[in-house]
Backbone atoms as SQL, in Angstrom:
CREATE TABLE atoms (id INTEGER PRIMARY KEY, chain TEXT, resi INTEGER, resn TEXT, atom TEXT, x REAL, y REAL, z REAL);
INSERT INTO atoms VALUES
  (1, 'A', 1, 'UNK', 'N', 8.259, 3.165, 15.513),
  (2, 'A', 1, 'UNK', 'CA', 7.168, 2.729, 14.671),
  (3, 'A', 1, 'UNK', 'C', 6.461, 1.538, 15.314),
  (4, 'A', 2, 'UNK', 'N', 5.245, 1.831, 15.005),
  (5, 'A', 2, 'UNK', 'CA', 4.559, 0.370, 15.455),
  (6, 'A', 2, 'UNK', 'C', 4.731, -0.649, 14.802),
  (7, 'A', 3, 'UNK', 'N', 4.172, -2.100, 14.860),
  (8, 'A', 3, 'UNK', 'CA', 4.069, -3.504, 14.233),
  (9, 'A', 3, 'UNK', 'C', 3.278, -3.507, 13.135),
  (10, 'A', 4, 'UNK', 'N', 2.064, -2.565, 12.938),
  (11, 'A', 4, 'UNK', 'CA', 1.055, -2.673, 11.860),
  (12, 'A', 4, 'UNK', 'C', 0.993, -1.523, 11.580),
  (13, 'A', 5, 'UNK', 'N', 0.687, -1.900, 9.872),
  (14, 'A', 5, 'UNK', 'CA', 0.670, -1.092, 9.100),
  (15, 'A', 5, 'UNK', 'C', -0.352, 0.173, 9.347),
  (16, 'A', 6, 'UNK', 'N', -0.720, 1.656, 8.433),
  (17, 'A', 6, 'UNK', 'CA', -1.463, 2.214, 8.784),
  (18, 'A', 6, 'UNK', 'C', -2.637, 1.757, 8.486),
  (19, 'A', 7, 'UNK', 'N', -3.795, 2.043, 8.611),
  (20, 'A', 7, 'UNK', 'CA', -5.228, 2.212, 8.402),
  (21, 'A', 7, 'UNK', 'C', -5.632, 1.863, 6.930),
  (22, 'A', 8, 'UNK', 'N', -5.050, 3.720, 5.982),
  (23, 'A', 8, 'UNK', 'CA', -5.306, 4.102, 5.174),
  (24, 'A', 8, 'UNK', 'C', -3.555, 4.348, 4.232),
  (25, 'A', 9, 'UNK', 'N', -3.065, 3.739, 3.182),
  (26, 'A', 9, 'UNK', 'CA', -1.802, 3.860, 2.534),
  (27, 'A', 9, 'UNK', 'C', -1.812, 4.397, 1.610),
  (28, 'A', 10, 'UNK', 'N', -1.203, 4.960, 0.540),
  (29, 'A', 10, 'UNK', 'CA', -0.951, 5.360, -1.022),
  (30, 'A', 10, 'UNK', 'C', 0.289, 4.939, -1.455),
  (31, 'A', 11, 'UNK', 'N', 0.303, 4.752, -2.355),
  (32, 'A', 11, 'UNK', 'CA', 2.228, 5.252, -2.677),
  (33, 'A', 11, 'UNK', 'C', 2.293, 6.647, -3.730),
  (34, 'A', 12, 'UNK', 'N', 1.352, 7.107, -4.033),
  (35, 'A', 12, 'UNK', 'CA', 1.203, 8.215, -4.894),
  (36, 'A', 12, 'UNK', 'C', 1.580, 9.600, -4.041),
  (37, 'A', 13, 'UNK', 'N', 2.989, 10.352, -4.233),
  (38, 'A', 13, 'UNK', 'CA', 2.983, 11.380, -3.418),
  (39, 'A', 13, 'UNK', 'C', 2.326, 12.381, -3.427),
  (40, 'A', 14, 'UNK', 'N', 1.336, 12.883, -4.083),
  (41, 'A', 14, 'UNK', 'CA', 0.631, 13.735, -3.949),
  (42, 'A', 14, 'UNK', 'C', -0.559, 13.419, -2.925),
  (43, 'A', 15, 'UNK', 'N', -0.579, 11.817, -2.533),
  (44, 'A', 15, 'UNK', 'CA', -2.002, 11.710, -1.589),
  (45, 'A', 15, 'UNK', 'C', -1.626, 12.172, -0.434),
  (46, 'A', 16, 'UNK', 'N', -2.561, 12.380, 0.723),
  (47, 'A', 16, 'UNK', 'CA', -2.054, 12.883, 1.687),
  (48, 'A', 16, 'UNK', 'C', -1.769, 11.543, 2.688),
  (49, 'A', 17, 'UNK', 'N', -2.528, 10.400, 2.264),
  (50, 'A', 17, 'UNK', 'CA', -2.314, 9.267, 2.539),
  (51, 'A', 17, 'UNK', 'C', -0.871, 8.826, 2.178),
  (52, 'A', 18, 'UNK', 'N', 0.019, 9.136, 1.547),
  (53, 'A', 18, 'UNK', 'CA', 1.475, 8.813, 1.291),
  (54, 'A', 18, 'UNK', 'C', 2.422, 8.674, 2.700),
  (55, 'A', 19, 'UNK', 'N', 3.387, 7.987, 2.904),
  (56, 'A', 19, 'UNK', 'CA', 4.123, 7.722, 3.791),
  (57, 'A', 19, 'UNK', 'C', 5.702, 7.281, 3.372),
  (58, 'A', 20, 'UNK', 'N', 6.260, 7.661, 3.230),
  (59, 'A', 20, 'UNK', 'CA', 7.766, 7.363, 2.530),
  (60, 'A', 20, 'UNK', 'C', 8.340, 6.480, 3.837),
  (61, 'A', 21, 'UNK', 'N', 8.483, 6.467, 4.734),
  (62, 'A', 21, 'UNK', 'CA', 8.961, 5.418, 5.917),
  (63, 'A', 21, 'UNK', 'C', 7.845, 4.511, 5.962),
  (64, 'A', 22, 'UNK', 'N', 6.754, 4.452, 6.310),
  (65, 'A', 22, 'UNK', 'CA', 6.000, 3.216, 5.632),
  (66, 'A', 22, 'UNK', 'C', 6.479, 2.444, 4.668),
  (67, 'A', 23, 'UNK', 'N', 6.473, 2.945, 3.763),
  (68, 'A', 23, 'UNK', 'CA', 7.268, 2.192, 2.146),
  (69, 'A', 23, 'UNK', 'C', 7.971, 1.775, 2.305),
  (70, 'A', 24, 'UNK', 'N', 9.225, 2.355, 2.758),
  (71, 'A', 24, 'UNK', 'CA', 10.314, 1.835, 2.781),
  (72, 'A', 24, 'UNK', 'C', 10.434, 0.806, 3.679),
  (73, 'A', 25, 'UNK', 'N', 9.659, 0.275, 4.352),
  (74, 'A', 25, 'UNK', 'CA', 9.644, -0.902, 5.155),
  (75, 'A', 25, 'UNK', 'C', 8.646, -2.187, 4.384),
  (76, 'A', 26, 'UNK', 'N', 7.800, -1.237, 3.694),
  (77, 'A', 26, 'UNK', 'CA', 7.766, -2.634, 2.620),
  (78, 'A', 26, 'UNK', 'C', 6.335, -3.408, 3.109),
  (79, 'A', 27, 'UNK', 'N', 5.058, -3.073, 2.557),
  (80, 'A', 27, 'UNK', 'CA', 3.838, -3.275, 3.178),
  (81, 'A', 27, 'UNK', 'C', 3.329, -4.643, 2.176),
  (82, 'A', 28, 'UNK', 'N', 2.583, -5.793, 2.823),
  (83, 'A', 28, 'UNK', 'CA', 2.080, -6.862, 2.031),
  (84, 'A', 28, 'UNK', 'C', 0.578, -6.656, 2.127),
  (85, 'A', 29, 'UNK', 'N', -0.041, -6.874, 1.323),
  (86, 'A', 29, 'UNK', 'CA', -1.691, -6.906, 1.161),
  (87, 'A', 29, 'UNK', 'C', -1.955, -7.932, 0.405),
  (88, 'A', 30, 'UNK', 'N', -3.226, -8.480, 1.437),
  (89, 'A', 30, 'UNK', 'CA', -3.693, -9.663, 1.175),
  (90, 'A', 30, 'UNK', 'C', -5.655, -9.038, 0.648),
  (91, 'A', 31, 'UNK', 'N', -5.952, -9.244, -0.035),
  (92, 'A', 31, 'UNK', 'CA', -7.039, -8.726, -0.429),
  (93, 'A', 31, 'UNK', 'C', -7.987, -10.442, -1.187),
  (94, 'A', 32, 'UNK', 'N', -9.210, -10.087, -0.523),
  (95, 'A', 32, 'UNK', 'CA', -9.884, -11.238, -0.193),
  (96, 'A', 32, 'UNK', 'C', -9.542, -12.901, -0.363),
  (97, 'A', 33, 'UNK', 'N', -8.474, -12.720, 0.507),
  (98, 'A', 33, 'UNK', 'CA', -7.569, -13.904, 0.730),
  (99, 'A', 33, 'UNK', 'C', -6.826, -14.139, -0.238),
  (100, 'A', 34, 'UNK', 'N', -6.216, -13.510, -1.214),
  (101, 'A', 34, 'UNK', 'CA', -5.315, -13.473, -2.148),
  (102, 'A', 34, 'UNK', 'C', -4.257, -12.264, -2.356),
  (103, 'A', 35, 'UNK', 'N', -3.142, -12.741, -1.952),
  (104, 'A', 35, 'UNK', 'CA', -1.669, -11.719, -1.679),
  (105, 'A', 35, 'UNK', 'C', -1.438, -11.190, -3.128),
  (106, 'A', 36, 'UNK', 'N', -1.628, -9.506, -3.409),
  (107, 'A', 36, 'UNK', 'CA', -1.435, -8.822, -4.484),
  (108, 'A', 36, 'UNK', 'C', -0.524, -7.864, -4.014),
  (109, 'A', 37, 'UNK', 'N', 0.220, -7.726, -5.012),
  (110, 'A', 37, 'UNK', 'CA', 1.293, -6.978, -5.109),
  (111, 'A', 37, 'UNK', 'C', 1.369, -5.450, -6.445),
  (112, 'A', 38, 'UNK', 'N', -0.235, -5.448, -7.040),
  (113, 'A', 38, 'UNK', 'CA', 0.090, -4.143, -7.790),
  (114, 'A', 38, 'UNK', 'C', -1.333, -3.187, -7.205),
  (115, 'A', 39, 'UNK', 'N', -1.327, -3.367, -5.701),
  (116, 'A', 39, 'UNK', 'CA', -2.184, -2.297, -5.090),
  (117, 'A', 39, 'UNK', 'C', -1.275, -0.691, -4.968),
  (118, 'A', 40, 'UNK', 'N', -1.717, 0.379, -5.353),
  (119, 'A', 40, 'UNK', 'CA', -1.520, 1.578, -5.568),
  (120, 'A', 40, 'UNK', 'C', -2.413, 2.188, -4.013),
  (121, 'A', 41, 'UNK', 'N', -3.212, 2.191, -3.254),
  (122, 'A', 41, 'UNK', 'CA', -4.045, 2.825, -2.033),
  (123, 'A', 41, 'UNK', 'C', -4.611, 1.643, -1.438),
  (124, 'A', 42, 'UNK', 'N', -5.020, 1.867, -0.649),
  (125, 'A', 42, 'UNK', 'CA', -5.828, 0.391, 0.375),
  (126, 'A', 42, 'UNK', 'C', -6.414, 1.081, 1.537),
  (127, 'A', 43, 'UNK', 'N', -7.509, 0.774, 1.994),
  (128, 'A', 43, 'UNK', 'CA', -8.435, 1.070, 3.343),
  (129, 'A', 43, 'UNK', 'C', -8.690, 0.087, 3.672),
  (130, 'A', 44, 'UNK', 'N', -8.118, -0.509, 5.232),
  (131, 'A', 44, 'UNK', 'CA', -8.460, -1.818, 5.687),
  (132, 'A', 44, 'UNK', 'C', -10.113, -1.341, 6.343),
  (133, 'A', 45, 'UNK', 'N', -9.952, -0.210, 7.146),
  (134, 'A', 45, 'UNK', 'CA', -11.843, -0.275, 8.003),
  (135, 'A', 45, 'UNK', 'C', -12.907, 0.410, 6.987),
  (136, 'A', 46, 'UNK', 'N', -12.332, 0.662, 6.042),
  (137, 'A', 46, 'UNK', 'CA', -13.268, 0.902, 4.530),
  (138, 'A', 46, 'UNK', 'C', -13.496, -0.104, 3.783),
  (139, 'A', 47, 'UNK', 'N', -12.160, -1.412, 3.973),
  (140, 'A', 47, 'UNK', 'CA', -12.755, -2.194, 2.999),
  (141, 'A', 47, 'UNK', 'C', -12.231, -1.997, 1.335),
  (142, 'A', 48, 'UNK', 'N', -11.098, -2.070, 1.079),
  (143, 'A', 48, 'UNK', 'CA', -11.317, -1.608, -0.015),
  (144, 'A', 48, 'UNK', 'C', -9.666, -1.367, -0.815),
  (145, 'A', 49, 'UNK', 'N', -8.938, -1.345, -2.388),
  (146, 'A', 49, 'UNK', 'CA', -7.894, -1.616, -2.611),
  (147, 'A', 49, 'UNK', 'C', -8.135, -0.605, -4.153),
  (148, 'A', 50, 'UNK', 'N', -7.220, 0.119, -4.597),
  (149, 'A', 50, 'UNK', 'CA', -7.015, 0.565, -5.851),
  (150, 'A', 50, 'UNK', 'C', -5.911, -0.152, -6.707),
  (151, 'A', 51, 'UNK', 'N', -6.493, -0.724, -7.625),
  (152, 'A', 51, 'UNK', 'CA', -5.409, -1.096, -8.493),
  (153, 'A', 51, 'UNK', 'C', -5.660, -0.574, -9.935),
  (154, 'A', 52, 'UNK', 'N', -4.231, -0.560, -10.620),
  (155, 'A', 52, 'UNK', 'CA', -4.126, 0.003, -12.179),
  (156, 'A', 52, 'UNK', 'C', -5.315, -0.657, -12.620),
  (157, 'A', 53, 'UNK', 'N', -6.150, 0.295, -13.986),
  (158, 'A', 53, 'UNK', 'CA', -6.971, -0.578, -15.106),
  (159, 'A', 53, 'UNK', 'C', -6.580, -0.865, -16.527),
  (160, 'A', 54, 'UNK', 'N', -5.765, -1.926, -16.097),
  (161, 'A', 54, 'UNK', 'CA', -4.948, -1.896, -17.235),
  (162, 'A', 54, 'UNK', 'C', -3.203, -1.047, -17.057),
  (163, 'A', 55, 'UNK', 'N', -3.354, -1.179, -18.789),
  (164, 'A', 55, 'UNK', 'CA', -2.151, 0.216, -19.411),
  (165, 'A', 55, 'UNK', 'C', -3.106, 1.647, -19.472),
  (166, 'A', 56, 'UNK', 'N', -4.250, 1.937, -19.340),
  (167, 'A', 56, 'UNK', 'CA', -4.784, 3.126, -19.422),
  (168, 'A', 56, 'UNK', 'C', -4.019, 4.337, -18.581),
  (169, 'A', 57, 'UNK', 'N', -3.971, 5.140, -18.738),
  (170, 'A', 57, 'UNK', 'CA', -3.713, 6.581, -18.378),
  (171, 'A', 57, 'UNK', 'C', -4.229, 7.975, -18.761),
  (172, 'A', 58, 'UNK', 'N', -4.659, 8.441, -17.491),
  (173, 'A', 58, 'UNK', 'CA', -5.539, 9.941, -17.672),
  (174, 'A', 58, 'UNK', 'C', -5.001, 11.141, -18.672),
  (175, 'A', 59, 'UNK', 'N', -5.332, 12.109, -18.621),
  (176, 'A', 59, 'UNK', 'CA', -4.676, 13.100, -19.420),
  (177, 'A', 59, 'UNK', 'C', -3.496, 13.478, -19.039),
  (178, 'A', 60, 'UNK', 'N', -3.000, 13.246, -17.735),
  (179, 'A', 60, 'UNK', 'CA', -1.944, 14.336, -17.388),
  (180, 'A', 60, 'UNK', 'C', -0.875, 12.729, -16.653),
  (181, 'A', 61, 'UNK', 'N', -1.047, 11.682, -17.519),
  (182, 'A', 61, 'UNK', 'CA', 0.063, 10.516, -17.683),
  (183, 'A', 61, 'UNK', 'C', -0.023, 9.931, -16.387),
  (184, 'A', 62, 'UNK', 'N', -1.150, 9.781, -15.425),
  (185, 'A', 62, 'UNK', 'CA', -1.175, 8.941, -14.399),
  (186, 'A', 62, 'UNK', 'C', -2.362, 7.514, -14.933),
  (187, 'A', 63, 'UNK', 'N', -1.619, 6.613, -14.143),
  (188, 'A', 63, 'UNK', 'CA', -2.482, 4.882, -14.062),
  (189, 'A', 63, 'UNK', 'C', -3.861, 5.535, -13.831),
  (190, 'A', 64, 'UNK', 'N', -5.090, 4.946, -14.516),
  (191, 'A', 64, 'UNK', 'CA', -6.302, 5.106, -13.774),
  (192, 'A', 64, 'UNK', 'C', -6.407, 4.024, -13.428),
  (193, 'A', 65, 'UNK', 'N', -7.311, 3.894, -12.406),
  (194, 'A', 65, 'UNK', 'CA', -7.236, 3.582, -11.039),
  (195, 'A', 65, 'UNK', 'C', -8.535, 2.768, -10.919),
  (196, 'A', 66, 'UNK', 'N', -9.058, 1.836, -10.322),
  (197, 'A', 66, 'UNK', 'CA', -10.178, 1.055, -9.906),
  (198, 'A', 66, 'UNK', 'C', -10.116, 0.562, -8.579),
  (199, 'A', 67, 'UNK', 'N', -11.477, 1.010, -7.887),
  (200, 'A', 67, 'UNK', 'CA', -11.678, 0.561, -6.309),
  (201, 'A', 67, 'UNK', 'C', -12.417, -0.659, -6.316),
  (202, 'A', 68, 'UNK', 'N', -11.651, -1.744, -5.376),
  (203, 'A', 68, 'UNK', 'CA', -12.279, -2.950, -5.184),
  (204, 'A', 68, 'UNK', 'C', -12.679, -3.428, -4.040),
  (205, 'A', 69, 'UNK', 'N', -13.562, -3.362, -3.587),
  (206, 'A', 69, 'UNK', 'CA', -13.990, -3.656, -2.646),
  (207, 'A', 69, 'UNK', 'C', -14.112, -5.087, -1.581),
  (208, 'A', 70, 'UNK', 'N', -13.904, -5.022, -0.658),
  (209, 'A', 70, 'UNK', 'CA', -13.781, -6.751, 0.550),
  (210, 'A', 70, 'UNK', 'C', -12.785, -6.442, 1.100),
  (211, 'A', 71, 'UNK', 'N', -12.647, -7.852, 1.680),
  (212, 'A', 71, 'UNK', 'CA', -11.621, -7.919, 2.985),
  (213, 'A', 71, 'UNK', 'C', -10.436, -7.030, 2.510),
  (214, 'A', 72, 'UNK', 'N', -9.591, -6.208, 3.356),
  (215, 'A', 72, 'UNK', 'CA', -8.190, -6.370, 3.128),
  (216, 'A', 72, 'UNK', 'C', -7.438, -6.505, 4.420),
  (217, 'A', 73, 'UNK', 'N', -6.386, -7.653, 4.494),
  (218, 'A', 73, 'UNK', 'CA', -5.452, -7.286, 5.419),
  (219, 'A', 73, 'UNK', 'C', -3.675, -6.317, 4.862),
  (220, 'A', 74, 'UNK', 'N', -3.024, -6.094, 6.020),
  (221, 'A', 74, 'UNK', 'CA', -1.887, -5.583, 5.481),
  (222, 'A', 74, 'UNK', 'C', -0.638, -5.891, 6.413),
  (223, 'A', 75, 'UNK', 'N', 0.794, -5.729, 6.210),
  (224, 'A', 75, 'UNK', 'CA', 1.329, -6.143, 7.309),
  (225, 'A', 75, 'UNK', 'C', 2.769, -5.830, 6.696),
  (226, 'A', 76, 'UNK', 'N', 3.634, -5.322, 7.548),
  (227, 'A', 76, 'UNK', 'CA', 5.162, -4.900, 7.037),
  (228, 'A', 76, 'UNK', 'C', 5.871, -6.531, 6.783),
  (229, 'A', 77, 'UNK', 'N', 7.003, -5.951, 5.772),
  (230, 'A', 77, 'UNK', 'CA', 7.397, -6.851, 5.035),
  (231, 'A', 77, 'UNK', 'C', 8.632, -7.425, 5.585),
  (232, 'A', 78, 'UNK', 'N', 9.054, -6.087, 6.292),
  (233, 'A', 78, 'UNK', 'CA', 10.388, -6.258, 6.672),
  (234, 'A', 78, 'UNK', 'C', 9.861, -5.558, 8.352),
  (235, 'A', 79, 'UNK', 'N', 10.663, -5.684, 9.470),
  (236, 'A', 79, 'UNK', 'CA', 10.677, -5.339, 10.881),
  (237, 'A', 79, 'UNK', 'C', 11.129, -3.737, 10.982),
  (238, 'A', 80, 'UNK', 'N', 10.498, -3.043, 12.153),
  (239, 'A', 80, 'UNK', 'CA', 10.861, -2.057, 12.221),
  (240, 'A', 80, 'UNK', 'C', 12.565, -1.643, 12.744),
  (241, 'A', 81, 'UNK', 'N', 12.913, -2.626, 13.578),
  (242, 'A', 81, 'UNK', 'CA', 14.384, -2.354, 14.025),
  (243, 'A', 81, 'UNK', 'C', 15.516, -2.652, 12.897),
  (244, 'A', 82, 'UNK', 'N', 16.385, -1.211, 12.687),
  (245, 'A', 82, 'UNK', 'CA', 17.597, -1.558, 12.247),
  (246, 'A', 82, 'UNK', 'C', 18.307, -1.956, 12.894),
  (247, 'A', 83, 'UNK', 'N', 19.227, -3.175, 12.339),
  (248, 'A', 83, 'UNK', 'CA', 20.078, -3.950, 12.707),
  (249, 'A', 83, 'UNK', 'C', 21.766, -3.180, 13.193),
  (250, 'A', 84, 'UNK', 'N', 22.063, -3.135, 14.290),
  (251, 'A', 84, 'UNK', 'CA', 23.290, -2.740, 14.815),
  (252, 'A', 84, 'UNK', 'C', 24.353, -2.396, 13.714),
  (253, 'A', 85, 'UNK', 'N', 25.129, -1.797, 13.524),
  (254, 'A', 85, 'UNK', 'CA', 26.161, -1.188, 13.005),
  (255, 'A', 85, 'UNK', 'C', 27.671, -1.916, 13.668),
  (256, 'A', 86, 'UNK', 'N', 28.024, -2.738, 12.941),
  (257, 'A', 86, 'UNK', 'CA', 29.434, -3.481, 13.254),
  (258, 'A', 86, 'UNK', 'C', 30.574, -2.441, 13.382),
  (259, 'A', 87, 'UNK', 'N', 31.345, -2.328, 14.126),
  (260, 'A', 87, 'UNK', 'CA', 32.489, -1.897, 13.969),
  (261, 'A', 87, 'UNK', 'C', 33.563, -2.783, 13.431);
């Protein structure tokens, strides 16, 4: 794996943007200079972050969703190397 995060993220498995090894390493977003932690999708060369609106939910029991637009950066939380196995 590389040092930086992808491009384009989800955590919703149906996006095609989803990444389960991404995740699990644990991604930080900083969105126009302020570190948020209830982003759901993000496009850093789009510009741009989905977060919940609210408690609302669509018909079929998913968060709806709002695109916000500006800076975003992103960056793993944790390192890509697992740590050696002790005997």
């Amino acid at each position: 794996m590389t040092d930086t995060p992808p491009d384009h993220l989800s955590i919703d498995p149906s996006s095609p943007h989803f990444d389960v090894d991404v995740l699990r390493r644990g991604v930080g977003i900083k969105f126009r200079g302020v570190e948020r932690r209830d982003v759901e999708e993000y496009s850093i060369s789009e510009g741009w972050v989905r977060v919940q609106a609210g408690k609302t939910v669509d018909r079929k029991g998913k968060p709806l969703l709002i695109k916000l637009k500006g800076p975003v950066e992103a960056w793993f939380e944790q390192s890509g190397e697992e740590p050696a196995a002790e005997a």
